[in-house]
Wavefront OBJ file of the C-alpha trace (Angstrom):
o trace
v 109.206 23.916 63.295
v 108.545 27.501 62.122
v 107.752 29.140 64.947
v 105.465 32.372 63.652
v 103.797 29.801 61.150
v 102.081 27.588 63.994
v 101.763 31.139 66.411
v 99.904 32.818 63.969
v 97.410 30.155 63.026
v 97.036 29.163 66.493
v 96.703 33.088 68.044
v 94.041 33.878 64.995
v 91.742 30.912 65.782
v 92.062 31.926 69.329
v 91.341 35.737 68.659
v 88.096 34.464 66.926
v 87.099 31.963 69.936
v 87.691 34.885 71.991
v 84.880 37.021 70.649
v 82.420 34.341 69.964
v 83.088 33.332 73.797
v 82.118 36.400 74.709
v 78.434 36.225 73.049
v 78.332 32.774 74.271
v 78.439 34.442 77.427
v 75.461 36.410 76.642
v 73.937 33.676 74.635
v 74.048 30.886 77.745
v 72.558 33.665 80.072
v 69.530 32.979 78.021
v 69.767 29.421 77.420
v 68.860 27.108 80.307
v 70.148 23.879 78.690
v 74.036 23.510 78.201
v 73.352 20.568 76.170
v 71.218 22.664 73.667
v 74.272 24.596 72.983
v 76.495 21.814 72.760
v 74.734 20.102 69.742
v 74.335 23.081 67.482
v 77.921 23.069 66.438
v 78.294 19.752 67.180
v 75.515 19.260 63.950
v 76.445 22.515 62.380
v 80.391 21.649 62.043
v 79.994 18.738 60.109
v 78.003 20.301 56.933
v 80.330 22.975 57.148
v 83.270 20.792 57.322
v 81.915 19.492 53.954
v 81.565 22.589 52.617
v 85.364 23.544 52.819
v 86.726 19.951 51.559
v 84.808 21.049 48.504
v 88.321 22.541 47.923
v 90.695 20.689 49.192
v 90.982 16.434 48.734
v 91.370 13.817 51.562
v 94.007 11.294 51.998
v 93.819 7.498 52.490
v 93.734 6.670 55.968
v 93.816 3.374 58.272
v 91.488 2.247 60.366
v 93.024 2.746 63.538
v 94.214 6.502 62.691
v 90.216 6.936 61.888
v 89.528 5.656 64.589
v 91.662 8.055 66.894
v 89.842 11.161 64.816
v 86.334 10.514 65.029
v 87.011 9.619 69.192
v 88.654 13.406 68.879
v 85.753 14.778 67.951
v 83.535 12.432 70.468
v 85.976 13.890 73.303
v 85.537 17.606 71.879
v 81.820 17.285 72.168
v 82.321 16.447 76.004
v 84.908 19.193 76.733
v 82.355 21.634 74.880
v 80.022 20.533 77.645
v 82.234 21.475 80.383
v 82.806 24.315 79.146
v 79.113 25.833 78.657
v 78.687 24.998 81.832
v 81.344 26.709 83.597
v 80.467 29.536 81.122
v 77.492 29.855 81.966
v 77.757 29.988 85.613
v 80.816 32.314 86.058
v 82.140 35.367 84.766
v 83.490 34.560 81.251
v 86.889 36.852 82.111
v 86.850 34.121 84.889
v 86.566 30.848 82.977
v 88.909 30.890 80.408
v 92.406 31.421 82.374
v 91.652 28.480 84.101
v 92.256 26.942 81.669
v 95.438 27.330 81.634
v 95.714 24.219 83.821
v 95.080 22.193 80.512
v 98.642 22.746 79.009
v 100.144 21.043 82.130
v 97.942 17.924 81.493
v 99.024 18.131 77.735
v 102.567 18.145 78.595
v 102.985 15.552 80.922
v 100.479 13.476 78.537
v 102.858 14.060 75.959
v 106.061 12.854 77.977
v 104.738 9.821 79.396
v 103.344 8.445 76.046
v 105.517 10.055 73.249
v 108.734 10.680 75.209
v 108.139 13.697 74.073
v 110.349 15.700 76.922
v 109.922 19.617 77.034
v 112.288 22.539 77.491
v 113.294 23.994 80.499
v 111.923 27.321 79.139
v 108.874 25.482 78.321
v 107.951 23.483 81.134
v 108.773 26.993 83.332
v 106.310 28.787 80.859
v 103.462 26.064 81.444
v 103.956 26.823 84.881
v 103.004 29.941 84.860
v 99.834 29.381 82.695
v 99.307 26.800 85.975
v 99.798 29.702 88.188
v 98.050 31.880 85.878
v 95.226 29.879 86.406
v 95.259 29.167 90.303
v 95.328 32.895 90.458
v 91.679 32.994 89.395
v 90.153 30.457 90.945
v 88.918 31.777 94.010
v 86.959 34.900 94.161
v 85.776 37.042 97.074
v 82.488 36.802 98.408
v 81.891 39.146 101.328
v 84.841 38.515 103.758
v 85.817 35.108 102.528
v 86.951 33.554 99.627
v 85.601 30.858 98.087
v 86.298 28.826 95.008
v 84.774 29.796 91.860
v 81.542 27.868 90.479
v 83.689 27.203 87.204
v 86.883 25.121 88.529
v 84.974 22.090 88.897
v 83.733 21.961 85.124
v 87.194 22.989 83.908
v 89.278 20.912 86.102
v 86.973 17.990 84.011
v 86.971 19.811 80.703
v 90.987 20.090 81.410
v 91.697 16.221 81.973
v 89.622 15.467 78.793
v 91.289 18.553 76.570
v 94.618 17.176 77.302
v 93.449 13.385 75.852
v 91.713 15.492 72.954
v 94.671 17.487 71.948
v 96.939 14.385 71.295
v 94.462 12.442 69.853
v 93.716 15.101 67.120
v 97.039 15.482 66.687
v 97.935 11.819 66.144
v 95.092 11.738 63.310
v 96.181 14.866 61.709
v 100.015 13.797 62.065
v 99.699 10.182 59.929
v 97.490 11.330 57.449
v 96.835 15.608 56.780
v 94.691 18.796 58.239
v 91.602 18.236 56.269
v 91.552 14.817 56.429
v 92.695 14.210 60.399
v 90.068 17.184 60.904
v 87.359 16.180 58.715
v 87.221 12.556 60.533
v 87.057 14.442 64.167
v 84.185 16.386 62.807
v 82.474 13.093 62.100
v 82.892 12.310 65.956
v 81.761 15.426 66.456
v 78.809 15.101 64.727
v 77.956 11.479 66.042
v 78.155 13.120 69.842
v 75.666 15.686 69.146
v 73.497 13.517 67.324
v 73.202 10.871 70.535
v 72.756 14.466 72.524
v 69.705 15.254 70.122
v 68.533 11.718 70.172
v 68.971 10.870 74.226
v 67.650 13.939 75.683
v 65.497 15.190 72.805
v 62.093 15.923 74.764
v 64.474 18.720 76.630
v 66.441 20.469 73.793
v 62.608 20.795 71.573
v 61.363 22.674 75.123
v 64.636 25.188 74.399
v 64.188 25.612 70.876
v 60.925 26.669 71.394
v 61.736 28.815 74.367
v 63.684 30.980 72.180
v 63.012 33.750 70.238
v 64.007 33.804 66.876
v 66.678 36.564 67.464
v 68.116 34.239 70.077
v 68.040 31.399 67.077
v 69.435 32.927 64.642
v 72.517 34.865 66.729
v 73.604 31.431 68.717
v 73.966 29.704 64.832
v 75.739 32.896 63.319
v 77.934 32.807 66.606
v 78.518 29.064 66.006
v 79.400 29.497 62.420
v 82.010 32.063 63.111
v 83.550 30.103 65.901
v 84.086 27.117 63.325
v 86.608 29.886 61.240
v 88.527 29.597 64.648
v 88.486 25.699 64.544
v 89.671 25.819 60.923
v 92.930 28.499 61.877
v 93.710 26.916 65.706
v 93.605 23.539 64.478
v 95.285 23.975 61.568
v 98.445 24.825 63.728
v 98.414 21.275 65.214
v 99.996 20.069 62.124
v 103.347 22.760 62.911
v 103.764 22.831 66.171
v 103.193 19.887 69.633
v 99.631 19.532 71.109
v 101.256 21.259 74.383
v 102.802 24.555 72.730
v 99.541 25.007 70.555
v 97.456 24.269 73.566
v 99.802 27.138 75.767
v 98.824 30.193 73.311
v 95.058 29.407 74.333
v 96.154 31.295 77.998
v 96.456 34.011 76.006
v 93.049 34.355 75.312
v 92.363 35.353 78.681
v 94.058 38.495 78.046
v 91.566 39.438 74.681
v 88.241 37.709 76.313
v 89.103 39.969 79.497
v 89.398 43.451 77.431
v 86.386 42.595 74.997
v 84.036 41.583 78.475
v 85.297 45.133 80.191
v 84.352 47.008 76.842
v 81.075 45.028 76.555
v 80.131 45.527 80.216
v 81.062 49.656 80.264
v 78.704 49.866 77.684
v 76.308 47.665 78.794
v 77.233 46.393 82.828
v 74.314 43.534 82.859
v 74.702 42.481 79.402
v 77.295 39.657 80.589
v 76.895 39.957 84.190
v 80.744 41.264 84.910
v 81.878 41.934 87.922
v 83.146 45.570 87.520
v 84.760 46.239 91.071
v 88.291 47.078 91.365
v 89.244 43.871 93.111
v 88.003 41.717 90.799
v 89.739 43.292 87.866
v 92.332 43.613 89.617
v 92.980 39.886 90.237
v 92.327 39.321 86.560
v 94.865 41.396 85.433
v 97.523 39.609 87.959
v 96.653 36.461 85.944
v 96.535 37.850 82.544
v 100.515 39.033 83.580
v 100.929 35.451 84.229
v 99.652 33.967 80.853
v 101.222 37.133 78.542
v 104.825 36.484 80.104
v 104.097 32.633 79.557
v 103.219 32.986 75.909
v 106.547 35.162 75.462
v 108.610 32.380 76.506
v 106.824 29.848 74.341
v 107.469 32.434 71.532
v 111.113 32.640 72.026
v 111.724 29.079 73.076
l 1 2 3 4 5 6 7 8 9 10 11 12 13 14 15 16 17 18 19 20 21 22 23 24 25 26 27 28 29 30 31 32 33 34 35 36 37 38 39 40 41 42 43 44 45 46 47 48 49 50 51 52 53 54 55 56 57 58 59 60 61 62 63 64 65 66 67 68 69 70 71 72 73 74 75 76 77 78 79 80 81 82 83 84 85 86 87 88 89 90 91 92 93 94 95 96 97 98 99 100 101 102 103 104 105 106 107 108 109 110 111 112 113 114 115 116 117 118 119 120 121 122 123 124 125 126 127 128 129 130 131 132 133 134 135 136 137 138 139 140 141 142 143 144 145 146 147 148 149 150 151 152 153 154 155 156 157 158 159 160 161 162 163 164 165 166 167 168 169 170 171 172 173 174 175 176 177 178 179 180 181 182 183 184 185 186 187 188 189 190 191 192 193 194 195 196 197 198 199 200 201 202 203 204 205 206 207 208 209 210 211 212 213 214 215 216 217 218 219 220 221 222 223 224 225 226 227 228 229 230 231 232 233 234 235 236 237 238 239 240 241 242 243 244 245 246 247 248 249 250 251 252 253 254 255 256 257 258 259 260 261 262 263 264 265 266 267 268 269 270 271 272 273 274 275 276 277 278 279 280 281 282 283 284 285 286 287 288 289 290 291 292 293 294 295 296 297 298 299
């Protein structure tokens, strides 16, 4: 395994994510159905998926290994889910360390199916993307503290990431990138079409509901966000679904400083909590996650 190869695929999808997390912040503060936003990359993906094999050729693949991709992309579509919600109910500096508990999932996943055992430097470095995590997940509200409104959703979004990750990673290890990832886009697709189809009376209301400015910046933001897919992904096929999964703490760290340059220019664009506490805490957890990512680097 080349180490910086699979690191610097995986940390530029991730810096990419990080911004277009940020305006799906904003974007979700606007939008009242989380299922809207799930389906327009789930049907966006797929055409653009097409669009980039234009280059590149697909292998022959089996049934079964097919199989595993498309499900991929079925279990991304559900994890997306999650995720708007959580996003769009807490502080987006708040929602993404958290998930930090996904790498633990991933890793014991990975053990129990694959023997695939880690590192003592590893497993102590997905620890502290655990603590990392636990760190954030309560937040202060007068004199108490109380959980925060996104744990549930992740904790879900976690469980399913962790099946996600090795599935994609099966697909992409018995056949190639394009082709493991073009067949999970197909799942992807499939997902947000039953979306459209099952709950179609509500996503027509949204569309409508938005302006055109709205439209047009959720599908740019959407489009850009795929670029990520294409680099993070791509870093499946070098490195295990855990250690790619780990750098993903990291994003914490970039999604925090973008929100606190976003919100000092404009403090209700993402509704930010700008007290000293709060960024406080956030900081003590982006520690956690940077000296976790260092380990994984050097392992």
């Amino acid at each position: 395994m080349h180490t910086m190869s699979w690191l610097f695929f995986a940390l530029a999808g991730m810096t990419i994510w990080s911004a277009t997390a940020v305006a799906d912040r904003y974007f979700l503060l606007n939008v009242r159905s989380p299922r809207f936003y799930v389906i327009v990359p789930c049907l966006l993906q797929l055409p653009l998926m097409l669009l980039v094999l234009s280059f590149f050729g697909l292998q022959q693949i089996d049934a079964f290994t097919l199989g595993v991709g498309v499900m991929s992309g079925v279990l991304e579509a559900a994890i997306l889910y999650y995720l708007f919600v959580a996003i769009s109910s807490e502080e987006v500096s708040r929602v993404f360390p958290l998930t930090g508990l996904g790498p633990m999932l991933t890793m014991l996943f990975a053990w129990l199916v694959w023997n695939d055992s880690p590192t003592h430097i590893q497993f102590f470095a997905l620890i502290l993307f655990m603590i990392g995590g636990i760190v954030l997940s309560f937040k202060r509200s007068g004199d108490r503290f109380k959980a925060s409104r996104a744990l549930m959703p992740i904790a879900l979004g976690s469980l399913l990431t962790s099946a996600f990750m090795l599935s994609l990673s099966f697909s992409i290890a018995n056949t190639d990138f394009w082709t493991g990832f073009f067949y999970s886009r197909i799942g992807f697709f499939l997902a947000g079409a039953v979306i459209a189809i099952t709950w179609r009376s509500e996503l027509s209301r949204q569309w409508r509901a938005l302006s055109s400015g709205l439209r047009t910046g959720i599908i740019t933001n959407q489009v850009v966000a795929f670029s990520g897919h294409i680099f993070y992904f791509f870093s499946l096929s070098l490195a295990s679904p855990a250690l790619v999964q780990a750098t993903l703490s990291m994003q914490s760290g970039i999604i925090f400083m973008i929100a606190l340059l976003v919100s000092f220019l404009n403090p209700g664009l993402l509704e930010e909590s700008m007290e000293r506490r709060d960024i406080l805490q956030k900081i003590i957890g982006i520690i956690f996650a940077i000296a976790a990512t260092y380990l994984l680097a050097i392992a």
